[in-house]
PDB file of N, CA, C and O in Angstrom:
ATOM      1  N   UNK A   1      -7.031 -37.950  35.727  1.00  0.00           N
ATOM      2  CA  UNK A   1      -6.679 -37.468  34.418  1.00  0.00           C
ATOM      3  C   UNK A   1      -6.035 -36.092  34.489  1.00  0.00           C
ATOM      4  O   UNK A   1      -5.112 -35.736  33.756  1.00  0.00           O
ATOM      5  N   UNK A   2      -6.593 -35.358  35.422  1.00  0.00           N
ATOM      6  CA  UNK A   2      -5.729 -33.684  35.737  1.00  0.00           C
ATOM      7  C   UNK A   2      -4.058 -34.170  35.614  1.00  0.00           C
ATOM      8  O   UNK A   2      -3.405 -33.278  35.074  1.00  0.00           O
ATOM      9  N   UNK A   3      -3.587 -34.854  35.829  1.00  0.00           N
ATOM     10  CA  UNK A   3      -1.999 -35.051  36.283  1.00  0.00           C
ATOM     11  C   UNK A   3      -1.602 -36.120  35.116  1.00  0.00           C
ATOM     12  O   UNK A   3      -0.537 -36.714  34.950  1.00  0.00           O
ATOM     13  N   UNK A   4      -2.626 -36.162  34.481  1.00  0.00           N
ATOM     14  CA  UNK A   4      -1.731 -37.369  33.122  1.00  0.00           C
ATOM     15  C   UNK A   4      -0.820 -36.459  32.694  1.00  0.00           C
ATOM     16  O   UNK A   4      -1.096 -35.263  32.784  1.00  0.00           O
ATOM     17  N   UNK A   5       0.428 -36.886  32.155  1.00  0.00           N
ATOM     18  CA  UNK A   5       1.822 -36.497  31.379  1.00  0.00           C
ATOM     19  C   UNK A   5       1.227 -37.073  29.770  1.00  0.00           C
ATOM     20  O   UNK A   5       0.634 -38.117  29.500  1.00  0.00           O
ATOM     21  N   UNK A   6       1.665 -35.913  28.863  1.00  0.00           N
ATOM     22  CA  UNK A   6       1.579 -36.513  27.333  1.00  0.00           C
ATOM     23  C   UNK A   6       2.715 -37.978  27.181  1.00  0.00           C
ATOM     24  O   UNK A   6       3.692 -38.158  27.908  1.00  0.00           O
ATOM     25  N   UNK A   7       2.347 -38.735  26.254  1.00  0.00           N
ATOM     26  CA  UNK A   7       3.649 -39.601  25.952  1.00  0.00           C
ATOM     27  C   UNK A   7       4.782 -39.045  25.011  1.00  0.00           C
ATOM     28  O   UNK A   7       5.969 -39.366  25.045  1.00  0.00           O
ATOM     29  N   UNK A   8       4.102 -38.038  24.065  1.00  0.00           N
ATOM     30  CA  UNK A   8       5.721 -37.607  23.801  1.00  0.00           C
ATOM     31  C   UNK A   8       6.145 -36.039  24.511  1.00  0.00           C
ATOM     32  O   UNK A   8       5.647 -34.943  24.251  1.00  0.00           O
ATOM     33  N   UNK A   9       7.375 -36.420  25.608  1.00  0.00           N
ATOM     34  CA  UNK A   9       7.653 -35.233  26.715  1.00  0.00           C
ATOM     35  C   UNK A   9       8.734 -34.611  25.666  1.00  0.00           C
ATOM     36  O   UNK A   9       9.049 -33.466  25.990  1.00  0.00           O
ATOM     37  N   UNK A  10       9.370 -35.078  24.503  1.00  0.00           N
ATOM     38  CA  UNK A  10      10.180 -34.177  23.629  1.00  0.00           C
ATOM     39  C   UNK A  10       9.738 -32.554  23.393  1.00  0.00           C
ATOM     40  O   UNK A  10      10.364 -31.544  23.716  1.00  0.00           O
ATOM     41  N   UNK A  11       8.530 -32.667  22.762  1.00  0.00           N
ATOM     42  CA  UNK A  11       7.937 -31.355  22.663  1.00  0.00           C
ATOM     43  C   UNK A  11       7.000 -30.853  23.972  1.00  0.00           C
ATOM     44  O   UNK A  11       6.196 -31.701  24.359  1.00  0.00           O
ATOM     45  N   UNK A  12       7.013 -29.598  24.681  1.00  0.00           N
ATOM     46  CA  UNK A  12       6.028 -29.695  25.797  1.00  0.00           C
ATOM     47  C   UNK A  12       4.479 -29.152  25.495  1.00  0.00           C
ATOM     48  O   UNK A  12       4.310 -28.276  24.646  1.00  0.00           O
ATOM     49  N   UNK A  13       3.731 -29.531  25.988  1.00  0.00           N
ATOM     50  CA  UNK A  13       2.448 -29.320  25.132  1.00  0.00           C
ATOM     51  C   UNK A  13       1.869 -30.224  23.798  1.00  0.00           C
ATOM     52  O   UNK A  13       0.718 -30.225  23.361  1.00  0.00           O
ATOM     53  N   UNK A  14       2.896 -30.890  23.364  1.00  0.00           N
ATOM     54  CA  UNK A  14       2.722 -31.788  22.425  1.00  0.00           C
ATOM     55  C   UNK A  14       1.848 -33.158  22.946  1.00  0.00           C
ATOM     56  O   UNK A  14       2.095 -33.625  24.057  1.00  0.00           O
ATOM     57  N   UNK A  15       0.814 -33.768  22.072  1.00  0.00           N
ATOM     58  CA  UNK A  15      -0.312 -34.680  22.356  1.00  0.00           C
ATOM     59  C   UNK A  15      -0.086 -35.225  21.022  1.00  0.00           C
ATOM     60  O   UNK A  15       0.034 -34.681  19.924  1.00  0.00           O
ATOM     61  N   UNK A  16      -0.045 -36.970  21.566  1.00  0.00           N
ATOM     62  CA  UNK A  16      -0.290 -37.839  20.135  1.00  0.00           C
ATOM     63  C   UNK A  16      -1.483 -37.769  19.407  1.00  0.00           C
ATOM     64  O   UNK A  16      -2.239 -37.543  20.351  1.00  0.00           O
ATOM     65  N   UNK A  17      -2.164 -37.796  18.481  1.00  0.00           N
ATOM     66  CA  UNK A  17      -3.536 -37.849  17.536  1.00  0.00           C
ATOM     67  C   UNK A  17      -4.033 -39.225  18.735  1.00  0.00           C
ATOM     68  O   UNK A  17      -4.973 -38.777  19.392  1.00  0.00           O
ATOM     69  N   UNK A  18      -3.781 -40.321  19.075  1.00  0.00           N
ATOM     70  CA  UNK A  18      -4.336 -41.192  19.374  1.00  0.00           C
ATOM     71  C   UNK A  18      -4.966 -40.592  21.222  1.00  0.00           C
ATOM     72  O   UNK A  18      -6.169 -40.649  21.480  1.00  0.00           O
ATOM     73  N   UNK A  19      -4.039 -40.123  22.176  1.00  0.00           N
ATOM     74  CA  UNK A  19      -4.300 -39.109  23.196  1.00  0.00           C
ATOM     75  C   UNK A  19      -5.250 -38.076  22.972  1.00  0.00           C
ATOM     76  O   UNK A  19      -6.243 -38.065  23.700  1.00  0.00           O
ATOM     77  N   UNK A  20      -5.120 -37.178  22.063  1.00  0.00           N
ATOM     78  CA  UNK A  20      -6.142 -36.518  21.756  1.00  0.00           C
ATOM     79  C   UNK A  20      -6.991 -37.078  21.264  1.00  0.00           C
ATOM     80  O   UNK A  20      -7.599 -36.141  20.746  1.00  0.00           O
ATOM     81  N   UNK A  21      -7.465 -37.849  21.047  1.00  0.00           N
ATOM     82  CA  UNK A  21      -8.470 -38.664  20.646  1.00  0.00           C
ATOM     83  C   UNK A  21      -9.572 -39.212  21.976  1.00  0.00           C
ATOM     84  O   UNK A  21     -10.769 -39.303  21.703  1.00  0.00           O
ATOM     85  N   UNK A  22      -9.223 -39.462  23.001  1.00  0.00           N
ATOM     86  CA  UNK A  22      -9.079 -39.881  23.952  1.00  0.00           C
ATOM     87  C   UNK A  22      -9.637 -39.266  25.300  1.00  0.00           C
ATOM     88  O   UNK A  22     -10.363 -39.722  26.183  1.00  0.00           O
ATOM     89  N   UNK A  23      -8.829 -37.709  25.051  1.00  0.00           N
ATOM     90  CA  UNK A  23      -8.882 -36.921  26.391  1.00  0.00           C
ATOM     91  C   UNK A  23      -9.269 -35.372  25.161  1.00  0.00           C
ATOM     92  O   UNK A  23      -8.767 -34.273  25.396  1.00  0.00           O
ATOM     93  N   UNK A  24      -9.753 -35.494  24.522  1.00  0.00           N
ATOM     94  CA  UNK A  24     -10.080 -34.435  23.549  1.00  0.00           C
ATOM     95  C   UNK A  24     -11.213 -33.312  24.579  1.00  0.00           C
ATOM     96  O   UNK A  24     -11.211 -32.083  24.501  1.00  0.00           O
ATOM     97  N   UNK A  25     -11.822 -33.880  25.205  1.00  0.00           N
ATOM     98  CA  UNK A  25     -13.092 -32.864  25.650  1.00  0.00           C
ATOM     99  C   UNK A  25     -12.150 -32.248  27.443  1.00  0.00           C
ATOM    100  O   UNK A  25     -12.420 -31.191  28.013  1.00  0.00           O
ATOM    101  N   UNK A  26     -11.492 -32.897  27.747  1.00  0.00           N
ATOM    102  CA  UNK A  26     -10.893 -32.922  28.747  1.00  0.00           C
ATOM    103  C   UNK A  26      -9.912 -31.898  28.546  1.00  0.00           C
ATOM    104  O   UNK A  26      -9.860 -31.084  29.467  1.00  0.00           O
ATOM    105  N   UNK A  27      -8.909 -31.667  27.339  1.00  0.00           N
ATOM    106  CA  UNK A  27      -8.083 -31.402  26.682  1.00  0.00           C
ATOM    107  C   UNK A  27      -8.576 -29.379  26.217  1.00  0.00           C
ATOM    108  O   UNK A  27      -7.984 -28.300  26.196  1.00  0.00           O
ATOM    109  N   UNK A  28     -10.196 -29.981  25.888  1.00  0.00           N
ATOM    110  CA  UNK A  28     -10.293 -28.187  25.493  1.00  0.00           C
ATOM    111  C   UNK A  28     -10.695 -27.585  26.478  1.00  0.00           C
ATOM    112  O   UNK A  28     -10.772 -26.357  26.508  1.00  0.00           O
ATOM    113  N   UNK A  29     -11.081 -28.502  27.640  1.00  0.00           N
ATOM    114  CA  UNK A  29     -11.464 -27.797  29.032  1.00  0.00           C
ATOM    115  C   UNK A  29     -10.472 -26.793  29.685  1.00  0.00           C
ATOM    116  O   UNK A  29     -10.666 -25.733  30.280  1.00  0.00           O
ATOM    117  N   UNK A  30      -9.241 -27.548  29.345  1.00  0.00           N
ATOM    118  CA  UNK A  30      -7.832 -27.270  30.076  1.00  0.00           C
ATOM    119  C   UNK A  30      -7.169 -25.947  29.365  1.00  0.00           C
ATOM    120  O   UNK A  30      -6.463 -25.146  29.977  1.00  0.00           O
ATOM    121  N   UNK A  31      -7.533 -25.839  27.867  1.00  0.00           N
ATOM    122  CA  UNK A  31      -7.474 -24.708  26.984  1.00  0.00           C
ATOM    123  C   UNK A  31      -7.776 -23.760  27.592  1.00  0.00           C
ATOM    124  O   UNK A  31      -6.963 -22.963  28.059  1.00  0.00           O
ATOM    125  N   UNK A  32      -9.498 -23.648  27.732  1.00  0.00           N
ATOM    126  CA  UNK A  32     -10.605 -22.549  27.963  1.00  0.00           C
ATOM    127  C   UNK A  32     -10.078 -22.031  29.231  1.00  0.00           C
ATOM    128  O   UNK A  32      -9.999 -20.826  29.472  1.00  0.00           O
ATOM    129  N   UNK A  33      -9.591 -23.293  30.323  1.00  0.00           N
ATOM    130  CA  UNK A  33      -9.514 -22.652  31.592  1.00  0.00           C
ATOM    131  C   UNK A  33      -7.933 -21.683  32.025  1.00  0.00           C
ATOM    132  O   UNK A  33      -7.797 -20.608  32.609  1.00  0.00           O
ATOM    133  N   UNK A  34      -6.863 -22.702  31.395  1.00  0.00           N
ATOM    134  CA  UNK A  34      -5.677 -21.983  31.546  1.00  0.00           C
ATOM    135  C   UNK A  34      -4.673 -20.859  30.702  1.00  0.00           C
ATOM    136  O   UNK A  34      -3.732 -20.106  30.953  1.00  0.00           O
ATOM    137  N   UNK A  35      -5.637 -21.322  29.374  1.00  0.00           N
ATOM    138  CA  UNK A  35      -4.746 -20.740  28.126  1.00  0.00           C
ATOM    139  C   UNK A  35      -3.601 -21.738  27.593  1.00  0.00           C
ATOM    140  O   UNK A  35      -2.914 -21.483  26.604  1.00  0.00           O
ATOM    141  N   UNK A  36      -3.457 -23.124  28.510  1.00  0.00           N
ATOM    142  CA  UNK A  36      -2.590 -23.533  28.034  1.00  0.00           C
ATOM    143  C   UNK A  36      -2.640 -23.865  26.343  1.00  0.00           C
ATOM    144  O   UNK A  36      -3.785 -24.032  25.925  1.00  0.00           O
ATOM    145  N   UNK A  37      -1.580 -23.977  25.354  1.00  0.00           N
ATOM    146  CA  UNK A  37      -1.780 -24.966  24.126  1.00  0.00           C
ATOM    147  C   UNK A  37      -0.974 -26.196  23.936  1.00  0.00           C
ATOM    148  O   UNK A  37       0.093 -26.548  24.440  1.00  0.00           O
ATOM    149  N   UNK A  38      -2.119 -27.008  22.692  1.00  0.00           N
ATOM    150  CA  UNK A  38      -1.465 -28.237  22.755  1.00  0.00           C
ATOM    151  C   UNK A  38      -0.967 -28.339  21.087  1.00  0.00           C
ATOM    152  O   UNK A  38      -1.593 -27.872  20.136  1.00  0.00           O
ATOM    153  N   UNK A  39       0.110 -28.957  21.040  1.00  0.00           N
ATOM    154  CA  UNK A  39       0.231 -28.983  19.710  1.00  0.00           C
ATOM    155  C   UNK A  39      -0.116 -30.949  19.316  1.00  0.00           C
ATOM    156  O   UNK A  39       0.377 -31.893  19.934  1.00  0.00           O
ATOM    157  N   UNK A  40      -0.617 -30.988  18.705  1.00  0.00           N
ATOM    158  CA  UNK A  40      -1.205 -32.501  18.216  1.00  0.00           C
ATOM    159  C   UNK A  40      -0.579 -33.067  16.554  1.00  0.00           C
ATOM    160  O   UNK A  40      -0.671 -32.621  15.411  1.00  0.00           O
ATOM    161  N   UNK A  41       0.121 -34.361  17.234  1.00  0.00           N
ATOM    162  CA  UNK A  41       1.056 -34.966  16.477  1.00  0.00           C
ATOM    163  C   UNK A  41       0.623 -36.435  16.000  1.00  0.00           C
ATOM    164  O   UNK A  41      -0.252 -37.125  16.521  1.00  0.00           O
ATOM    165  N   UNK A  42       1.398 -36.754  14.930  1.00  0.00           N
ATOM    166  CA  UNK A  42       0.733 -37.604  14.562  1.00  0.00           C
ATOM    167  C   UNK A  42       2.048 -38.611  14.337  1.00  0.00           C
ATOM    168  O   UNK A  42       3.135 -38.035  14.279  1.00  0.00           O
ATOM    169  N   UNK A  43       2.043 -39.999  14.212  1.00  0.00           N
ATOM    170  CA  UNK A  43       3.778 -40.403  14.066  1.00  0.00           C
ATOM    171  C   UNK A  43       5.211 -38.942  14.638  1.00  0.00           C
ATOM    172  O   UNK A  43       6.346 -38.899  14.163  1.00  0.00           O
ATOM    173  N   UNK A  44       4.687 -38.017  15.645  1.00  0.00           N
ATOM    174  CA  UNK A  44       5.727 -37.448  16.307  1.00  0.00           C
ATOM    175  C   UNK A  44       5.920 -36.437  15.042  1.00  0.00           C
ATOM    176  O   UNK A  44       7.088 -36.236  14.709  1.00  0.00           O
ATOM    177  N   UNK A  45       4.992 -35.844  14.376  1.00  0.00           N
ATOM    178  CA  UNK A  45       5.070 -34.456  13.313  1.00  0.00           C
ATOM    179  C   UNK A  45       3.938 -34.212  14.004  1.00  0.00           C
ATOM    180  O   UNK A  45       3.000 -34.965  14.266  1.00  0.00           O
ATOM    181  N   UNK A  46       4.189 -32.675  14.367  1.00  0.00           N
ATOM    182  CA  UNK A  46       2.502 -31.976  14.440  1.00  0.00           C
ATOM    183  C   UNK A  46       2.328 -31.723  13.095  1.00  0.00           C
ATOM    184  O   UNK A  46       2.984 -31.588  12.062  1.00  0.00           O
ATOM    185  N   UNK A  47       0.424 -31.703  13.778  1.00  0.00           N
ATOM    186  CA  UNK A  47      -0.451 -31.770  12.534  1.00  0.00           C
ATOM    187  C   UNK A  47      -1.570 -30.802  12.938  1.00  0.00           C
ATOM    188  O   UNK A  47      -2.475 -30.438  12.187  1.00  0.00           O
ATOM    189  N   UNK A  48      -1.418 -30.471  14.068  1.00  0.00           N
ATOM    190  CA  UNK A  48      -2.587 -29.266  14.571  1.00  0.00           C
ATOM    191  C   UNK A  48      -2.325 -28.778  15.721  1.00  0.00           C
ATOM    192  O   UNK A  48      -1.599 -29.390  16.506  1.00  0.00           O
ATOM    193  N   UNK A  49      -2.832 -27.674  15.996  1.00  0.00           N
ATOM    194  CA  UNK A  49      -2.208 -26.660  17.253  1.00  0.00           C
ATOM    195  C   UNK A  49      -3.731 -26.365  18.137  1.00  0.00           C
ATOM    196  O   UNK A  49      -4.498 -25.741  17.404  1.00  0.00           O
ATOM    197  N   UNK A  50      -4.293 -26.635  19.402  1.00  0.00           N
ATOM    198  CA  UNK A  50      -5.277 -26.868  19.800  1.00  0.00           C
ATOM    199  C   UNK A  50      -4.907 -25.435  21.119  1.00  0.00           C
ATOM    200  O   UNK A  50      -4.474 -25.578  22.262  1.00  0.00           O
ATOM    201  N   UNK A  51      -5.203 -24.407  20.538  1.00  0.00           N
ATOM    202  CA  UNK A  51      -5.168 -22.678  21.173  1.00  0.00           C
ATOM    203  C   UNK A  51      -6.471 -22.497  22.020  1.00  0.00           C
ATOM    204  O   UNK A  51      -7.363 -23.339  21.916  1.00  0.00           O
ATOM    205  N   UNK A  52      -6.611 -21.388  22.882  1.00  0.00           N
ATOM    206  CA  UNK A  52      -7.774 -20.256  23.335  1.00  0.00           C
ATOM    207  C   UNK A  52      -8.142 -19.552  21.860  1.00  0.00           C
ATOM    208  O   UNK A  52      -7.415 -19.133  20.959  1.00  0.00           O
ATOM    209  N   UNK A  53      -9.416 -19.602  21.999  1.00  0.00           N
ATOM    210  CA  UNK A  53     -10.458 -19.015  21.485  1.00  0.00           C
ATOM    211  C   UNK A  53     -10.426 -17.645  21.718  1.00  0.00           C
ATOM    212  O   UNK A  53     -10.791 -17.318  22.847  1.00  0.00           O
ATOM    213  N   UNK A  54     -10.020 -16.569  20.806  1.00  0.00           N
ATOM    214  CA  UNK A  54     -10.133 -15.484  20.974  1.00  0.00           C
ATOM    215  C   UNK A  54     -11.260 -14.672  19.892  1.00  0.00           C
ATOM    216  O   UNK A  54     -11.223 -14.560  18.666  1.00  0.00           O
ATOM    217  N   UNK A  55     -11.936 -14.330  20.576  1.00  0.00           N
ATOM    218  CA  UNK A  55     -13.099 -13.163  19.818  1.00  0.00           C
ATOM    219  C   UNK A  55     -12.781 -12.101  19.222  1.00  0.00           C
ATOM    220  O   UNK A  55     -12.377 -10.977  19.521  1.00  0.00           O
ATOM    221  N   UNK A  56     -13.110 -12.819  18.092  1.00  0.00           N
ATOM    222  CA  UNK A  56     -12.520 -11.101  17.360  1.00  0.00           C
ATOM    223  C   UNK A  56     -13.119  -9.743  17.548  1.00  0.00           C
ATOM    224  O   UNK A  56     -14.160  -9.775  18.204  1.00  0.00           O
ATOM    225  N   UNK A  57     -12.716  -8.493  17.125  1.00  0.00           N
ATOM    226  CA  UNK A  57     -13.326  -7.059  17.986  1.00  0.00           C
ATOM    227  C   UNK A  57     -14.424  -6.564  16.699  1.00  0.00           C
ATOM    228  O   UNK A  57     -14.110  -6.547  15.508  1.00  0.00           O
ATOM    229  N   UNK A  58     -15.648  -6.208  17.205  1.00  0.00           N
ATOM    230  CA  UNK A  58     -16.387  -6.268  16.795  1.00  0.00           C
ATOM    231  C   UNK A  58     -16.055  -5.154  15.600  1.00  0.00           C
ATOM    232  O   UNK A  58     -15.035  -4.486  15.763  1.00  0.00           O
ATOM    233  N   UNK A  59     -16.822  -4.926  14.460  1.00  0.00           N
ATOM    234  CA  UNK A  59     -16.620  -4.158  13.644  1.00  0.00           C
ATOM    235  C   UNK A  59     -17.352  -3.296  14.095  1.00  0.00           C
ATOM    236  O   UNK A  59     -18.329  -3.262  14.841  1.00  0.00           O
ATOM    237  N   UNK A  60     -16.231  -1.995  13.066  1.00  0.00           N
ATOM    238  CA  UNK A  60     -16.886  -0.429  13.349  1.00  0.00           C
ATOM    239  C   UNK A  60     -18.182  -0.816  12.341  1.00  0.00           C
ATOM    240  O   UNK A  60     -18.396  -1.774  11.597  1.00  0.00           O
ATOM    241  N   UNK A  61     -19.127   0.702  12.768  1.00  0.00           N
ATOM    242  CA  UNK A  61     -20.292   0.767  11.836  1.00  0.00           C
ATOM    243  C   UNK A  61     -20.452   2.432  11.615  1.00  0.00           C
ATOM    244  O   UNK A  61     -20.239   3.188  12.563  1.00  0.00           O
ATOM    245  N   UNK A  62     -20.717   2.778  10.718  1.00  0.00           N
ATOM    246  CA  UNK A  62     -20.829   4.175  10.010  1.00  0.00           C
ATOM    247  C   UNK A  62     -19.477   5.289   9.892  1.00  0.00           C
ATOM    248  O   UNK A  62     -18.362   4.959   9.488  1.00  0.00           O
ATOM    249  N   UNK A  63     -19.779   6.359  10.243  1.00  0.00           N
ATOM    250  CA  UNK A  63     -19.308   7.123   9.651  1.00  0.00           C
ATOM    251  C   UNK A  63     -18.080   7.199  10.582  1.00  0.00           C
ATOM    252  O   UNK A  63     -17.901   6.895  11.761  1.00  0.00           O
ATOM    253  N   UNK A  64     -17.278   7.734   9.583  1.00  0.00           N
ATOM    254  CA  UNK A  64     -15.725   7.335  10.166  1.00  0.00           C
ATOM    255  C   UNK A  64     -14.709   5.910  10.245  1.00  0.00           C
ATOM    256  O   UNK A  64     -13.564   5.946  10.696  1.00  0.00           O
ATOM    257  N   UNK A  65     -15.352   4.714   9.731  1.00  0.00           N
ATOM    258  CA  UNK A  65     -15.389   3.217   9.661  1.00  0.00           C
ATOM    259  C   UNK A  65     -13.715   3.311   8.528  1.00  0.00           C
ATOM    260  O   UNK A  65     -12.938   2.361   8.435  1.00  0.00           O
ATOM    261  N   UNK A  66     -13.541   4.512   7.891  1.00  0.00           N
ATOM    262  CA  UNK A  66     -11.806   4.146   7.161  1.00  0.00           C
ATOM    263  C   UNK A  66     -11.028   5.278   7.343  1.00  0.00           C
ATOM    264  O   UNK A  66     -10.300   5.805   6.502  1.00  0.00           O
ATOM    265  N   UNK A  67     -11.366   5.877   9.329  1.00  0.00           N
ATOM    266  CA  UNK A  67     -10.380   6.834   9.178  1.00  0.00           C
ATOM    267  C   UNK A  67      -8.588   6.175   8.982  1.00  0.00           C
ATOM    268  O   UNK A  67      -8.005   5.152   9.343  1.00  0.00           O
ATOM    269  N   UNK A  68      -8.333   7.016   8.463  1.00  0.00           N
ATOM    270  CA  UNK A  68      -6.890   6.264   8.651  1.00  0.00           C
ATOM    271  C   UNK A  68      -6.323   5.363   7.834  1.00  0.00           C
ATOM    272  O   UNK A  68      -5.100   5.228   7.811  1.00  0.00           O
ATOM    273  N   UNK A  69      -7.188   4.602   7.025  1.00  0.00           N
ATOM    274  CA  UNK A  69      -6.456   4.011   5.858  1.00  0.00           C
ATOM    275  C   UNK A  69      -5.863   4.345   4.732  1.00  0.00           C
ATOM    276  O   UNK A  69      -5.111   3.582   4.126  1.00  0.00           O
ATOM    277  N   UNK A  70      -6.181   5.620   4.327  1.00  0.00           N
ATOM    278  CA  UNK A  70      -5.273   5.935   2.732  1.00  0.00           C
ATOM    279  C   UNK A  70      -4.534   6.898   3.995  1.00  0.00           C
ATOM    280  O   UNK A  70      -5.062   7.557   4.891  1.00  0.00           O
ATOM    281  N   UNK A  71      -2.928   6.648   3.610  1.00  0.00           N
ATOM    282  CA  UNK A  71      -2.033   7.119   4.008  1.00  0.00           C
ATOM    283  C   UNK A  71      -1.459   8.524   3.464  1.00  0.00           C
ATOM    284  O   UNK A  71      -0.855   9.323   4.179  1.00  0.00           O
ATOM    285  N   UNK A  72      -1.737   8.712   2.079  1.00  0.00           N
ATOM    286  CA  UNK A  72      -1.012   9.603   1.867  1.00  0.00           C
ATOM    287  C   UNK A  72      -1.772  10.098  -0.060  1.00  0.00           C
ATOM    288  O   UNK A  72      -1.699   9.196  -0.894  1.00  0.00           O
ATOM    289  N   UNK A  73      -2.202  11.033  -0.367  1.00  0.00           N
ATOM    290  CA  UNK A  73      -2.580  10.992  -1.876  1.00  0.00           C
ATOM    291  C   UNK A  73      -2.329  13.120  -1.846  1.00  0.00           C
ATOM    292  O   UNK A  73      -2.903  13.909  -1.095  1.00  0.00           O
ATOM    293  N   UNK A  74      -1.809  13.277  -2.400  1.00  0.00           N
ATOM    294  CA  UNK A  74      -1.399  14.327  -2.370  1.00  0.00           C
ATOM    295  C   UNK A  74      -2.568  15.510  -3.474  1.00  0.00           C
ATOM    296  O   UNK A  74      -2.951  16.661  -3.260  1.00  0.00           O
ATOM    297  N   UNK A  75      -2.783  14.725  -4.436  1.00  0.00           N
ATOM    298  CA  UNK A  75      -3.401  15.686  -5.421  1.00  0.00           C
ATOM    299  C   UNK A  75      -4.547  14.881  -6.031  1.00  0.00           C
ATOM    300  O   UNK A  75      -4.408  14.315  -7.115  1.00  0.00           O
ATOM    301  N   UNK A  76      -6.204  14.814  -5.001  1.00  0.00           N
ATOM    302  CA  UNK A  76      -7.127  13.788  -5.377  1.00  0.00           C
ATOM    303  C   UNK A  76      -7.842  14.254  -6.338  1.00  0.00           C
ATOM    304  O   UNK A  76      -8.565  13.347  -6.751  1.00  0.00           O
ATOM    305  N   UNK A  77      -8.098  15.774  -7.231  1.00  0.00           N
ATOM    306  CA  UNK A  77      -8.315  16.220  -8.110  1.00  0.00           C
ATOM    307  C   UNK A  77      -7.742  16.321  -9.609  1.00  0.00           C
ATOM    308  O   UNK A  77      -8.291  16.922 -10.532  1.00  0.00           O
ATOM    309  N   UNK A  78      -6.642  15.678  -9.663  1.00  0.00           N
ATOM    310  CA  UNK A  78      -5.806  16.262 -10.387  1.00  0.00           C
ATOM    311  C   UNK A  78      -6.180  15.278 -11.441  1.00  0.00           C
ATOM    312  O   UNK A  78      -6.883  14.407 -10.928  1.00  0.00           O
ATOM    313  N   UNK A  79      -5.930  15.011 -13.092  1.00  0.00           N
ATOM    314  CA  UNK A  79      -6.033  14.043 -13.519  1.00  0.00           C
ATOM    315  C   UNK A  79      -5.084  12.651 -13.857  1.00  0.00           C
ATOM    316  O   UNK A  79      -3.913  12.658 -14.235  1.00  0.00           O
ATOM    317  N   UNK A  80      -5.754  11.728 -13.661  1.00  0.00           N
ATOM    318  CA  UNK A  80      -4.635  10.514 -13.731  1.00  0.00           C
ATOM    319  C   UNK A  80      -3.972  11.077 -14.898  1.00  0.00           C
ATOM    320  O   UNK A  80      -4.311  11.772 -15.856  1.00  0.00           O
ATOM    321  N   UNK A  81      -2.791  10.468 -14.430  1.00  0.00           N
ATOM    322  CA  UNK A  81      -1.175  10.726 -15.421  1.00  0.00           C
ATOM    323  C   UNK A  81      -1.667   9.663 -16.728  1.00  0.00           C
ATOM    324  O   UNK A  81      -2.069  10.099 -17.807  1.00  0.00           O
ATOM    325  N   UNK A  82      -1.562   8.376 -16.438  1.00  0.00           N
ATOM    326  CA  UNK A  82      -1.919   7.562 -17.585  1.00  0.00           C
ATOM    327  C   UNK A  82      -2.904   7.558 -18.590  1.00  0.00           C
ATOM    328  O   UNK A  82      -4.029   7.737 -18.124  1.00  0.00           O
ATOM    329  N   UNK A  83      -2.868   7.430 -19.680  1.00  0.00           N
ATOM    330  CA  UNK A  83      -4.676   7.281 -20.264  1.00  0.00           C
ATOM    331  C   UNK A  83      -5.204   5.628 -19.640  1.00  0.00           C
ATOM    332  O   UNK A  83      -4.513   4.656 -19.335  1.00  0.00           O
ATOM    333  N   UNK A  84      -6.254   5.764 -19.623  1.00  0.00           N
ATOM    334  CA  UNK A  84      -7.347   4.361 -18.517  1.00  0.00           C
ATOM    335  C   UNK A  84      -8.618   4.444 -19.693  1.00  0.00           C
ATOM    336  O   UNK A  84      -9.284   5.276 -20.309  1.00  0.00           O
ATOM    337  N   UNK A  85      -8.433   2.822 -19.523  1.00  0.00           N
ATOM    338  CA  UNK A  85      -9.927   3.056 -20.948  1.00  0.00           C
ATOM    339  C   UNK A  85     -10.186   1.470 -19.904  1.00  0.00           C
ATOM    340  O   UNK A  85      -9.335   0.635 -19.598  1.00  0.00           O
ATOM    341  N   UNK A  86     -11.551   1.495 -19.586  1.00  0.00           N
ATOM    342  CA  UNK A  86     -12.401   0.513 -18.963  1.00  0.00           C
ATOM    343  C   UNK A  86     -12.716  -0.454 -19.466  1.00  0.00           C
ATOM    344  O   UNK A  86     -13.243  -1.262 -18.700  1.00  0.00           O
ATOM    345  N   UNK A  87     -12.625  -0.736 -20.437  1.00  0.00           N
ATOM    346  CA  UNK A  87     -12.481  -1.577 -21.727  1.00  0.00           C
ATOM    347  C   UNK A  87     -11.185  -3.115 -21.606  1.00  0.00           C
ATOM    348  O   UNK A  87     -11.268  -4.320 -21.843  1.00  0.00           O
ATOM    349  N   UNK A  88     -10.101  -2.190 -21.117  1.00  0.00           N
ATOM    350  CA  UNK A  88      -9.116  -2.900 -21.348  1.00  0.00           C
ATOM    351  C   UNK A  88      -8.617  -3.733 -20.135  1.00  0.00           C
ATOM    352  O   UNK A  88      -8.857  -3.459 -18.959  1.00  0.00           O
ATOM    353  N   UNK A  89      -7.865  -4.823 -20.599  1.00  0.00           N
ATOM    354  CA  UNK A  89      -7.893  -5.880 -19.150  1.00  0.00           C
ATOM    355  C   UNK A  89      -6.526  -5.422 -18.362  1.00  0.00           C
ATOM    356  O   UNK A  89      -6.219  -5.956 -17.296  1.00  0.00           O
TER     357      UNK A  89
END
């Protein structure tokens, strides 16, 4: 099974739904180990993209957690320009 060829060689990486069906556990082995991807087709349209698992980076915790997000506010004292009534939608 290491050396099976997909049946459709049009797209590379491309696997029929019925193949993946088939060689599915075999298929995410080959993921995990090489990084390769498969894209999974169905009547010859993909219909799903079968990637590496990437871990997302853990979140910050406390203080300092939004340095860097407000870009730019020049005058945080000052009063809003508009009238604002909490009331209104």
């Amino acid at each position: 099974m290491a050396g099976r060829k997909t049946r459709n060689s049009a797209t590379p990486g491309a696997v029929s739904a019925a193949e993946f069906k088939a060689t599915c556990l075999h298929l995410m082995d080959r993921v995990r180990e090489t990084g390769v991807e498969y894209v999974v087709t169905k009547h010859g349209r993909p219909v799903a993209k079968l990637v590496p698992y990437v871990a997302p980076a853990a979140p910050s915790r406390g203080f300092g957690v939004l340095k860097g997000t407000v870009l730019k506010y020049e005058r945080p004292l000052d009063p809003v320009d508009a009238e604002w009534d909490i009331n209104k939608t």
